[in-house]
C-alpha positions as CSV (number, residue, x, y, z in Angstrom):
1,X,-121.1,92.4,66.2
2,X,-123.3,95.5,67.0
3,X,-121.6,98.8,65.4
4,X,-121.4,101.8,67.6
5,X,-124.0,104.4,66.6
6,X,-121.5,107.0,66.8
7,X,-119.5,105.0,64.7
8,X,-122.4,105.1,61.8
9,X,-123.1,108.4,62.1
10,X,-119.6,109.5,61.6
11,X,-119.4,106.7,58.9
12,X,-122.1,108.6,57.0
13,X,-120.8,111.7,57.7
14,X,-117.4,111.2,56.4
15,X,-119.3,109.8,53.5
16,X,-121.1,112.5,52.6
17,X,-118.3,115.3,53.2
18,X,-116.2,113.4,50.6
19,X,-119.3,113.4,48.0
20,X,-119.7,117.2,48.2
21,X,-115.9,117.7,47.7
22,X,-115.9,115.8,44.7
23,X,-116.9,117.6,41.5
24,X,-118.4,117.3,38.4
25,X,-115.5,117.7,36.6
26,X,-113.9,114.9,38.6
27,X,-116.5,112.9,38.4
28,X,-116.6,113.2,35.0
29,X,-112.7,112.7,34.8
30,X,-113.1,109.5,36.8
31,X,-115.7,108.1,34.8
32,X,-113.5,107.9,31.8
33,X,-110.5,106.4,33.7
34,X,-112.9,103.8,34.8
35,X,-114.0,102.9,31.6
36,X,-110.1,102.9,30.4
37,X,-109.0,100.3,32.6
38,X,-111.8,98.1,32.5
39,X,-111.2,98.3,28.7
40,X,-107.3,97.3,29.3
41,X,-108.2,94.2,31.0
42,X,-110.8,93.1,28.7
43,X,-108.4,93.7,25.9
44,X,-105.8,91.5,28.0
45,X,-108.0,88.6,28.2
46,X,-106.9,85.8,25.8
47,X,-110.3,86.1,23.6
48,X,-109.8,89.7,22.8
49,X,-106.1,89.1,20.8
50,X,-104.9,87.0,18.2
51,X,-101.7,84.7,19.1
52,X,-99.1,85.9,21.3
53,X,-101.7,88.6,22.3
54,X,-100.7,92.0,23.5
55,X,-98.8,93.9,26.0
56,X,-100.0,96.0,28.9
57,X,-99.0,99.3,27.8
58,X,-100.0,98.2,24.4
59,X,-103.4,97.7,25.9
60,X,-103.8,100.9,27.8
61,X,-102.7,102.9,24.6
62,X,-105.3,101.3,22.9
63,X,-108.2,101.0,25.4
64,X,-107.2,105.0,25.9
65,X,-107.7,105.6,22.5
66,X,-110.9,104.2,21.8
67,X,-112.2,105.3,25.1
68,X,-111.1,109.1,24.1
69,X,-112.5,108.2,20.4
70,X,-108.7,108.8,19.3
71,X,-108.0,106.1,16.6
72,X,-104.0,106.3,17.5
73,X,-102.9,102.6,17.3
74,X,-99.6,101.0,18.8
75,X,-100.8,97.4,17.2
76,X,-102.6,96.5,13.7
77,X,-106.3,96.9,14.7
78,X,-107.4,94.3,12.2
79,X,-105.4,91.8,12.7
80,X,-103.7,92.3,16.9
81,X,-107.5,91.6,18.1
82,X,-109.8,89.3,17.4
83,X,-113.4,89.8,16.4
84,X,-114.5,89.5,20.3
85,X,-111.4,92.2,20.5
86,X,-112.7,94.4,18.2
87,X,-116.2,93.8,19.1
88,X,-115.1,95.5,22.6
89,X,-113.3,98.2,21.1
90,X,-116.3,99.4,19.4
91,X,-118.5,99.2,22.4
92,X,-115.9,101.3,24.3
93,X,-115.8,103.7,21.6
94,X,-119.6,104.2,21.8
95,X,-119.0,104.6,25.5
96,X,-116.7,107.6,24.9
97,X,-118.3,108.9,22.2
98,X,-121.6,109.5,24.3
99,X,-119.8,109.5,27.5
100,X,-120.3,106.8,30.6
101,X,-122.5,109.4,32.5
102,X,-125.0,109.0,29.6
103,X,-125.3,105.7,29.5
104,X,-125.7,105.5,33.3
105,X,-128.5,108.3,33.3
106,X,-130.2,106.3,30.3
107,X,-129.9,102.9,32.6
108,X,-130.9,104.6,35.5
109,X,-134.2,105.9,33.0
110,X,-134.9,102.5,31.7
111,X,-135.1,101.2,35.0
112,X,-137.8,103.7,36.1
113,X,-134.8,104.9,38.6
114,X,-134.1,108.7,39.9
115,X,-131.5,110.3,38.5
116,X,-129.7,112.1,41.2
117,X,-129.3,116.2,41.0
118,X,-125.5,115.3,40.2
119,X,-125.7,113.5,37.4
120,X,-128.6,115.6,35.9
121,X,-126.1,118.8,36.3
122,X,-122.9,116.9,34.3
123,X,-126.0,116.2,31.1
124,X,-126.4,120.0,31.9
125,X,-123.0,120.8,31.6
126,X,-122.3,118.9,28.5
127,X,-125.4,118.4,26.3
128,X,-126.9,122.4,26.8
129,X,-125.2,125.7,26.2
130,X,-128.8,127.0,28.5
131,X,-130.5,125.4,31.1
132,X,-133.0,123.0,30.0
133,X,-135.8,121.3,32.1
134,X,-136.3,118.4,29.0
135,X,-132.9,117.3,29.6
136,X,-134.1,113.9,30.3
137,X,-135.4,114.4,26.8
138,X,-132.2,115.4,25.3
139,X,-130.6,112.1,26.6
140,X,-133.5,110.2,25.1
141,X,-133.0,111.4,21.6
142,X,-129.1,111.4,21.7
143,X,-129.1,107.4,22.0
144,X,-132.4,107.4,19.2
145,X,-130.0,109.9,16.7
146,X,-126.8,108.0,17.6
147,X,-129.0,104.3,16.8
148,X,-130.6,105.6,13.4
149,X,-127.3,107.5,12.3
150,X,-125.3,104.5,12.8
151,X,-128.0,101.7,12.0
152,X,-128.3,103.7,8.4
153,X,-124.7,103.9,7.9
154,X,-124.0,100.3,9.0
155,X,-126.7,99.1,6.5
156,X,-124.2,101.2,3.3
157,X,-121.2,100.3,4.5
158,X,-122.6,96.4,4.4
159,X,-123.7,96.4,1.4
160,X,-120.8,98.7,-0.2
161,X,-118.5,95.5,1.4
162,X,-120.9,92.8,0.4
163,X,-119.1,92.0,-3.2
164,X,-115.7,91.5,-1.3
165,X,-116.2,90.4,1.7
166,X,-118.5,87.4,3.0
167,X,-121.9,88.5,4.5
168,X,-120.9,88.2,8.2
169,X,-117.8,89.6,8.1
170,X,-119.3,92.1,5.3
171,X,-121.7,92.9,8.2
172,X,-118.9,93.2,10.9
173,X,-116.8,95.6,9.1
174,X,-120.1,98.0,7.8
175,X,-120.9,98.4,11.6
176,X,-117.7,98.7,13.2
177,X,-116.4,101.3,10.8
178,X,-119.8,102.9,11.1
179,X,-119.7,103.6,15.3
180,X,-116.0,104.3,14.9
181,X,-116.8,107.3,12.2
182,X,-119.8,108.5,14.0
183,X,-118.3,108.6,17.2
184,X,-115.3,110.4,15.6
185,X,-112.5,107.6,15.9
186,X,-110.3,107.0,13.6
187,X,-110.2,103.2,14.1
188,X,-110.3,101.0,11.0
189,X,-110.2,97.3,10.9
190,X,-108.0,97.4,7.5
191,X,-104.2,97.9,7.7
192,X,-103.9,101.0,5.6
193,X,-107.6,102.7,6.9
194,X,-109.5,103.7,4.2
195,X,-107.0,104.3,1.1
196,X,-107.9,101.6,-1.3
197,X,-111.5,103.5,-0.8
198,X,-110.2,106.7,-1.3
199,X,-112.2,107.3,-4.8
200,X,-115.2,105.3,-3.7
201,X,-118.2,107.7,-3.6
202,X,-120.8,105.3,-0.9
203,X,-117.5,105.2,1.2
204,X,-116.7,108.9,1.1
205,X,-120.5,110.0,1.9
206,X,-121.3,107.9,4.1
207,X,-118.2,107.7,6.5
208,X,-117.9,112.1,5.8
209,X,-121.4,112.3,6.8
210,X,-121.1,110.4,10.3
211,X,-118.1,112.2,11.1
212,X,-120.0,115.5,10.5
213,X,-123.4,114.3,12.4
214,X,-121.3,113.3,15.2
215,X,-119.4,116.4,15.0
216,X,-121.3,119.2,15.4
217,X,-122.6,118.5,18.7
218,X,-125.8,116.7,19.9
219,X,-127.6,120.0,21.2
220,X,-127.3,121.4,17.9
221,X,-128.7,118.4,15.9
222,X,-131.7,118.5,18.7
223,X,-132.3,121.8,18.6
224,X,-132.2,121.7,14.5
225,X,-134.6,118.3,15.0
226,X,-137.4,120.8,17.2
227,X,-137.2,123.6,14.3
228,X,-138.0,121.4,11.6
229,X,-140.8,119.4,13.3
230,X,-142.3,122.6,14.7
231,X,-144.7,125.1,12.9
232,X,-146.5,127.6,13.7
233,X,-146.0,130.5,15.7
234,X,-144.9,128.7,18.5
235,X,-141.6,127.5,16.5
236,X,-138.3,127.7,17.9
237,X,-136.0,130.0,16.5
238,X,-132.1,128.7,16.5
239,X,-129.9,129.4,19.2
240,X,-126.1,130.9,18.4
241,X,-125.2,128.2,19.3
242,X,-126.3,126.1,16.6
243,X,-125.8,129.2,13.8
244,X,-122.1,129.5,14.9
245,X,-121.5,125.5,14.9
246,X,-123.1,125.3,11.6
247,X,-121.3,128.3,9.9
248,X,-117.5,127.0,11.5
249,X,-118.0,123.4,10.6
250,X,-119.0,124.9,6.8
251,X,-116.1,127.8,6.6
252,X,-113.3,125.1,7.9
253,X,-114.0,121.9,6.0
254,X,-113.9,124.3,2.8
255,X,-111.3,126.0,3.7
256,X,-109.3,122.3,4.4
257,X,-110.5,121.2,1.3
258,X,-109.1,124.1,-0.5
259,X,-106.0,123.8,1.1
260,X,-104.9,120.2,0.9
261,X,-106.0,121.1,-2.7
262,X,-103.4,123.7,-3.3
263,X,-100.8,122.3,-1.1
264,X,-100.8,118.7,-2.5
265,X,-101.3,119.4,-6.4
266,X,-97.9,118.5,-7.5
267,X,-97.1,115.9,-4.7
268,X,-99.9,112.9,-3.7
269,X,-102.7,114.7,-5.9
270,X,-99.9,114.6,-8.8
271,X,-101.4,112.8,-11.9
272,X,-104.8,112.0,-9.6
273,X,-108.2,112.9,-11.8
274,X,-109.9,116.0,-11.0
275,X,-113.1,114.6,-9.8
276,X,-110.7,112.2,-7.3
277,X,-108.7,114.9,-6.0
278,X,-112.1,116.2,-4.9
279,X,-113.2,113.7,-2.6
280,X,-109.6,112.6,-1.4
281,X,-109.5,116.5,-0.3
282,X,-113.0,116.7,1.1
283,X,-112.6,113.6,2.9
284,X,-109.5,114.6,4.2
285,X,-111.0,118.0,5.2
286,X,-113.3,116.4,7.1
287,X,-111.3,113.4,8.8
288,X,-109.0,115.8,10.0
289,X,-111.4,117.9,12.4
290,X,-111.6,114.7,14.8
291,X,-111.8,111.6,12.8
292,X,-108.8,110.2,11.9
293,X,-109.7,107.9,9.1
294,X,-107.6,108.7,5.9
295,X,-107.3,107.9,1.9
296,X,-104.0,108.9,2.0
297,X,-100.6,108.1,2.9
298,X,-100.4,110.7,5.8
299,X,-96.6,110.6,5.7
300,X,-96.4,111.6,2.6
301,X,-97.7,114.5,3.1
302,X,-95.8,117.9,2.2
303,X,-94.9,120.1,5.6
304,X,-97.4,122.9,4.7
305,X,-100.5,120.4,4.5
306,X,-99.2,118.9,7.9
307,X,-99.4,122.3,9.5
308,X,-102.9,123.1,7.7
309,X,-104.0,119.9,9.6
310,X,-102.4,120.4,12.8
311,X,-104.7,123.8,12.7
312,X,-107.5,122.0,11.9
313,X,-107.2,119.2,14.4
314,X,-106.7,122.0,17.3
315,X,-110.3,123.6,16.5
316,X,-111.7,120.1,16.3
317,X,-115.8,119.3,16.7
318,X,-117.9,120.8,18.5
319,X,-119.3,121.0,22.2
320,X,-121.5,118.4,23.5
321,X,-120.0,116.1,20.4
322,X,-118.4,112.8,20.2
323,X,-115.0,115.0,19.1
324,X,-112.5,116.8,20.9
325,X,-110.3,119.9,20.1
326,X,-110.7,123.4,21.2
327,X,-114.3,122.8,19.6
328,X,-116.0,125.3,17.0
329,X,-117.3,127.7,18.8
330,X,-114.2,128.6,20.7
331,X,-113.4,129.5,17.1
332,X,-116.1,131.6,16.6
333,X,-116.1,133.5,19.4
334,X,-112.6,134.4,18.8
335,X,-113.2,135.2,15.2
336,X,-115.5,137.4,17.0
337,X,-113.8,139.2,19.7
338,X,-110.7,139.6,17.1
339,X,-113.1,141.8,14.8
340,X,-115.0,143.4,17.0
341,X,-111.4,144.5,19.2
342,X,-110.1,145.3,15.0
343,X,-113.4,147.4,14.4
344,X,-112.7,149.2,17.8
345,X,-115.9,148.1,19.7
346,X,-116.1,146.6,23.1
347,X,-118.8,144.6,23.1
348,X,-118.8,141.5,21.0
349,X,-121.6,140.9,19.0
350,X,-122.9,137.4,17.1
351,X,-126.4,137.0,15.6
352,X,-127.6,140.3,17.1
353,X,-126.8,138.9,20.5
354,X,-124.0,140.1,22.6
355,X,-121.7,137.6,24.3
356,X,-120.9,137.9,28.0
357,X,-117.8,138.9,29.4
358,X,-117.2,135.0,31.2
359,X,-117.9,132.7,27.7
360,X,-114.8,135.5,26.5
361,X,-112.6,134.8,29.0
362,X,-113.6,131.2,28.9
363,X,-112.3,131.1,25.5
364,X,-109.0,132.7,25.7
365,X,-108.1,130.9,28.7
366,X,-108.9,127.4,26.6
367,X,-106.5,128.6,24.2
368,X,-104.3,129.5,26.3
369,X,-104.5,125.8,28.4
370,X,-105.1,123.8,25.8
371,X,-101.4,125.6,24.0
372,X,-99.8,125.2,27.4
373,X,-100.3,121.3,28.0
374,X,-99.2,120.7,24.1
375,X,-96.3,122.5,24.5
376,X,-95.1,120.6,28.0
377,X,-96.6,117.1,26.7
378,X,-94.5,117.9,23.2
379,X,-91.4,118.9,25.0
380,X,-91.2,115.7,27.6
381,X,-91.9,113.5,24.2
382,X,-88.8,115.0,22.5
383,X,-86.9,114.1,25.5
384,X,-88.4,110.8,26.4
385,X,-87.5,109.5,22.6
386,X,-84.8,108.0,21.5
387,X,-82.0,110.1,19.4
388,X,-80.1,109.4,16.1
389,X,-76.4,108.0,15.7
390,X,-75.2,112.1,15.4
391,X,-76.0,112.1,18.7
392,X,-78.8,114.7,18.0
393,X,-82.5,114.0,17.4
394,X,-83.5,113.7,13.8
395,X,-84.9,116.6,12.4
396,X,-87.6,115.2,10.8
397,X,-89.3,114.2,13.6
398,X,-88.9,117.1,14.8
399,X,-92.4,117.7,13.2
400,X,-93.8,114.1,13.2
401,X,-93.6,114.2,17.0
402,X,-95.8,117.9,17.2
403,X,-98.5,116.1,14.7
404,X,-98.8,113.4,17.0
405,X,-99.4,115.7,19.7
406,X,-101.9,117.6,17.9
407,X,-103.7,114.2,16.7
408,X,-103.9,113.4,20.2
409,X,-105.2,116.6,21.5
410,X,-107.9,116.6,18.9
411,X,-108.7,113.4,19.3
412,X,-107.9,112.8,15.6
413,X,-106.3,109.7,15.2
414,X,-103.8,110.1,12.7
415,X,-100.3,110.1,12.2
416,X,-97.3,110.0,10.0
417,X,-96.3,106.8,11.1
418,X,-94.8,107.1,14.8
419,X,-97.2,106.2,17.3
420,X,-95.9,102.4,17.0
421,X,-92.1,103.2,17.3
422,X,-93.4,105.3,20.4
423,X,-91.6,104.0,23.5
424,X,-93.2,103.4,27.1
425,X,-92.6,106.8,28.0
426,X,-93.9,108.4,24.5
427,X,-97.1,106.4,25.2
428,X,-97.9,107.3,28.5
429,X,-97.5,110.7,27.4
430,X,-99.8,110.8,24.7
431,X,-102.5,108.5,27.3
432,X,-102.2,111.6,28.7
433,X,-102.6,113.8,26.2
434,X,-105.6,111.9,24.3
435,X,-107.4,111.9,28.0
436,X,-107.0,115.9,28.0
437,X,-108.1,116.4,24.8
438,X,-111.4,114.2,25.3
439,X,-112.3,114.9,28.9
440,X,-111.3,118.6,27.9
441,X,-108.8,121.2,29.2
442,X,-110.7,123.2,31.5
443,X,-112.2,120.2,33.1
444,X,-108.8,119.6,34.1
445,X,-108.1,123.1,34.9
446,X,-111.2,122.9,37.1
447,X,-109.7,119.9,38.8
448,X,-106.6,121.2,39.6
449,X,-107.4,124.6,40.6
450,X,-111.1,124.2,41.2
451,X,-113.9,125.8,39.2
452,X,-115.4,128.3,41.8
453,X,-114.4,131.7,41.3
454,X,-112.8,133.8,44.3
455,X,-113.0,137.3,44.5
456,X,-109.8,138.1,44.9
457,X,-108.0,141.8,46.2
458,X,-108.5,144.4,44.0
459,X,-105.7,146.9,43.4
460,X,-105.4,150.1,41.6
461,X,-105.2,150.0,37.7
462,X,-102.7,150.6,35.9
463,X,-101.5,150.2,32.3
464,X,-99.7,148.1,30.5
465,X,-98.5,148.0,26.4
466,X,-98.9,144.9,24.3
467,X,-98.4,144.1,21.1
């Protein structure tokens, strides 16, 4: 049959209309839902569960939260999937940790390919706070850190497992928990994570260390890489960027540190050594940004530690990272803006450089978002769960329900012990909420509304009293 060439032509017109209405942002969206389902049917196929396998929803939760680099789990992770199972839920955890959109610019590199202007904008968007013209080169070294990082973490985890464990599965465990901690999810292979570890120095460095290299953000670690290697005159000088990452990460796992500390001295840290309370609160401090792994029983926790966390988890990693949260520099620049508004000055100032008026504004609206879709996801997950035999909703998890919202936002990954009581509607919810906090709020902003500004009509000014 010979195709009208009218018919072609519109064909390709229609085509290309729809591909410059599409975003970035929704690109980027679609990207990760793509990778989400194909990881639910995988993870429905007989060979990725033990017997009796798993359900659908069960699935999704789980292919959502290893996609999103969460570490929520509705199932045992250990034991609900086999080692083909687990196999593919660290290979989609890799996949959200660096994103699909890097792996397909890498692919399209390897194969000598072009990378279209589109895709070379979204590694733009999320690996460089300026525009960079090696961005190609960025990619390269993100998959040559990510290798090394987890390769060399692997390699201890291995060996630390070796006297327990047979060398295989000695082997399976070191690099599973090792992309799960660099890639910031909290997924752990034994039923109670990491707590019979919880004084074990190899376990505590090396698993705290991946969290914090995949933390603070690949442009930072790339831009720290080019000052160290170069000298002379000619060498780089670091960006705010990478001073304000570096400073946050420092100021707020000492400060969680301190604080679980303080808050659990005469409750889990009762009767616990000295030098042991010292990494189970470091480790903790550190989890908590984004990870999820923990030494402790997390619902044992006293309420003010819970809400030390929950602050913690909402800040989260940083940009261009394998984390999620509000990241580290929203953080700063708030800090920021807060003293320099307290000090009476009206330009905002870091590193002798002044910040402009849109990366402000950019800020307080993520707060603002990211506050907005916690409190509406939290409310509809109070109402979608079930309620005690008073007839009211018990009180307690009044606050478990809010940590899991937070968790899920941050990309954290743990809990108190109520993501597997969670019915169908409590997990769609926080599907939801775990894509928002990976694929970030004002992405979805963005979507909704769309991210091109619009003048607008002026009016006259007028006044108006706050606080």
């Amino acid at each position: 049959m010979i195709r009208h060439p009218l018919a072609i032509r519109s064909r390709s017109s229609w085509a290309r209309t729809i591909k410059r209405r599409v975003s970035l942002w929704t690109i980027i969206l679609l990207s990760y839902l793509a990778a989400i389902l194909t990881g639910t049917v995988v993870l429905l196929l007989p060979f990725s569960t033990g017997p009796g396998g798993i359900s659908a929803i069960d699935a999704l939760f789980t292919a959502t939260s290893a996609v999103c680099v969460t570490g929520l789990v509705v199932v045992d992770t250990g034991t609900a999937f086999s080692p083909a199972g687990q196999i593919t839920l660290a290979l989609l955890i890799q996949i959200g940790g660096l994103g699909v959109m890097t792996f397909s610019v890498l692919l399209f590199l390897s194969l000598g390919k072009r990378v279209s202007y589109r895709h070379r904008l979204i590694m733009q968007e999320v690996f460089a706070h300026t525009p960079r013209e090696d961005i190609y080169k960025v990619v390269r070294s993100i998959f040559v850190f990510t290798a090394a990082a987890e390769g060399v973490g692997a390699l201890l985890l291995s060996f630390r497992w070796l006297g327990e464990y047979p060398f295989l599965q000695a082997l399976h465990l070191g690099l599973f928990h090792s992309v799960a901690a660099f890639c910031n999810a909290g997924f752990s292979l034994f039923s109670n994570s990491l707590m019979d570890y919880r004084t074990s120095p190899l376990i505590n460095l090396t698993i705290g260390s991946l969290i914090v290299m995949g933390g603070i953000g690949f442009p930072v670690v790339y831009e720290i890489h080019q000052w160290v290697t170069s000298r002379g005159p000619r060498r780089p000088k670091l960006s705010i960027q990478t001073k304000s990452v570096l400073i946050s990460t420092v100021l707020l796992i000492v400060v969680g540190m301190a604080a679980f500390l303080w808050t659990e001295r005469n409750n889990v840290l009762k009767g616990v050594l000295w030098s042991d309370s010292l990494w189970i609160a470091l480790f903790q401090s550190v989890t908590t940004r984004t990870a999820g792994f923990n030494t402790v029983d997390i619902g044992q926790l006293t309420n003010s530690t819970l809400l030390t966390m929950m602050v913690l988890m909402f800040w989260g990693a940083s940009p261009g990272s394998t984390g999620g949260g509000v990241k580290t520099t929203t953080f700063a620049v708030l800090t920021a803006f807060t003293w320099s508004r307290i000090r009476g000055r009206s330009q905002v100032n870091m590193f002798k450089k002044t910040l402009p008026e849109e990366t402000l504004s950019r800020s307080v609206a993520l707060v603002v978002l990211s506050i907005g879709f916690m409190s509406a996801v939290y409310f509809l997950l109070l109402l979608s769960q079930g309620e005690g035999s008073t007839g009211l909703p018990h009180r307690g998890e009044f606050a478990d329900y809010l940590f899991e919202v937070f968790s899920a936002f941050g990309t954290v990954g743990l809990s108190t012990g109520v993501t597997p009581r969670l019915n169908a509607t409590g997990k769609l919810l926080i599907i939801l909420m775990m894509l928002i906090g990976r694929v970030g709020v004002l992405t979805f902003a963005y979507i909704l509304a769309g991210a091109r500004a619009r003048g607008g009509v002026r009016y006259a000014e007028q006044n108006l009293m706050i606080g």
